[in-house]
N, C-alpha and C positions, 0 to 999 in steps of 0.2 A: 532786894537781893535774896532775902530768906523766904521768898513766894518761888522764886525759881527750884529750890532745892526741890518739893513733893514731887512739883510736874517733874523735874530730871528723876526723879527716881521711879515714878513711872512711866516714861518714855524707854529707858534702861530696861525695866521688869517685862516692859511689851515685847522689846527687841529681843530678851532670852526668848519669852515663851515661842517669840516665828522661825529663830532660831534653834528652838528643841521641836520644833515639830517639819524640821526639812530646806528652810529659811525662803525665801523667797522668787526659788528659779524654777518652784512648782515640778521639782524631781520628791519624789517621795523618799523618805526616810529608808536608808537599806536593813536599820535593826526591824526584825518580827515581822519582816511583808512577807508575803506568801511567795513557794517557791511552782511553778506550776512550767513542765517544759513540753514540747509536740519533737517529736526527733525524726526526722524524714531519711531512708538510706537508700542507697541507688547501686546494689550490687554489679551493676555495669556503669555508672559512671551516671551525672545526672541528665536527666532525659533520654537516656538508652533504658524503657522497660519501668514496668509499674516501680512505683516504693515502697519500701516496707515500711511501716511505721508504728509509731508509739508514744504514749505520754507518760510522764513523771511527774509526781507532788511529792513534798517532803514537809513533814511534823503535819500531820502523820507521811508515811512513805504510802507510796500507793502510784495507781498506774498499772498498764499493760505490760510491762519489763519483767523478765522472768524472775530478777531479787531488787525490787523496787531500793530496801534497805540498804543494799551494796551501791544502788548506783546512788542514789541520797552519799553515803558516805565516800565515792569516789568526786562528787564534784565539792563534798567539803575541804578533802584533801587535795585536789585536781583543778580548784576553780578557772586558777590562772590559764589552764590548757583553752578554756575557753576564749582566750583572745587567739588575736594572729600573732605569725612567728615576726618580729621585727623585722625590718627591712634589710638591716646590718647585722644579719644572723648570717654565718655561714652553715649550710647542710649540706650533706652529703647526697652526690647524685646516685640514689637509689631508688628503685619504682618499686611503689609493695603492691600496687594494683589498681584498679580503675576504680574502685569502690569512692563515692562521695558521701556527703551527710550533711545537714542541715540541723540545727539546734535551735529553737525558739521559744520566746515566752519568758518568764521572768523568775529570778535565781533572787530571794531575799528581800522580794520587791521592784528589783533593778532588770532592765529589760536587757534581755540576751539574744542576737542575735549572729547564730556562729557554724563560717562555712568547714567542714575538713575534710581532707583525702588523703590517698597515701602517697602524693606525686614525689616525694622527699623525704630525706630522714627526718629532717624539722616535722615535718607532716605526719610521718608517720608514726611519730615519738608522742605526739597531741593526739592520735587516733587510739592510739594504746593507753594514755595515762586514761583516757575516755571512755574504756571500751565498755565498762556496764554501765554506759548511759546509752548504748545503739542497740536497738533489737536485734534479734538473732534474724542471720539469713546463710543463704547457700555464696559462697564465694564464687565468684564465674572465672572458671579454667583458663589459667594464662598462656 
């Protein structure tokens, strides 16, 4: 009985270390991974006309975006915009324009990939909390 104790105590010590390093469903740890994103925008909607686009890294900030820094600190504050609006969201039927966008690549380690438009308030409220992560373009005349 007293030979079981060591191995249980290293069996336990193995399980923390797979456990502090991601555990075993081969998803990467979200503390300290790199943030690295491509941002695709389609001032007519997508597939109507070239994209505009851009990248962002953060720690350090950097990338093609006109304040790399703002848009780093818009999705520390903003991350959540990154998902979809719930199903059982109610929004308001408002059209802010045809413009779409595309978000991809990985936020902390964790892979991001995130459609938005403005077909909606829901939509358009995630387009705005987002907006210095989208490169600058010309609006198309509604």
């Amino acid at each position: 009985m007293r030979r079981l104790a060591p191995i249980a105590l290293v069996a336990l010590s193995a399980l923390a270390l797979l456990g502090a390093c991601g555990g075993d469903d081969g998803a990467p740890a979200a503390e300290g991974g790199a943030t690295a994103l491509s941002v695709e925008l389609w001032p007519a909607g997508e597939g109507q006309g070239a994209a505009v686009t851009a990248t962002l890294t953060c720690d350090p900030a950097g990338g093609d975006l006109p304040d790399p820094g703002a848009a780093c600190a818009a999705l520390t504050a903003e991350a959540d915009a990154l998902g979809p609006v719930p199903p059982d969201t109610a929004c308001t039927e408002l059209y802010g324009g045809p413009e779409q966008a595309r978000i991809t690549g990985t936020l902390d380690g964790v892979p991001v990939d995130a459609s938005l438009s403005r077909g909606n308030g829901c939509e358009i409220d995630r387009w705005e909390r987002l907006l210095p992560l989208l490169p600058a373009y010309e609006p198309v005349p509604l």
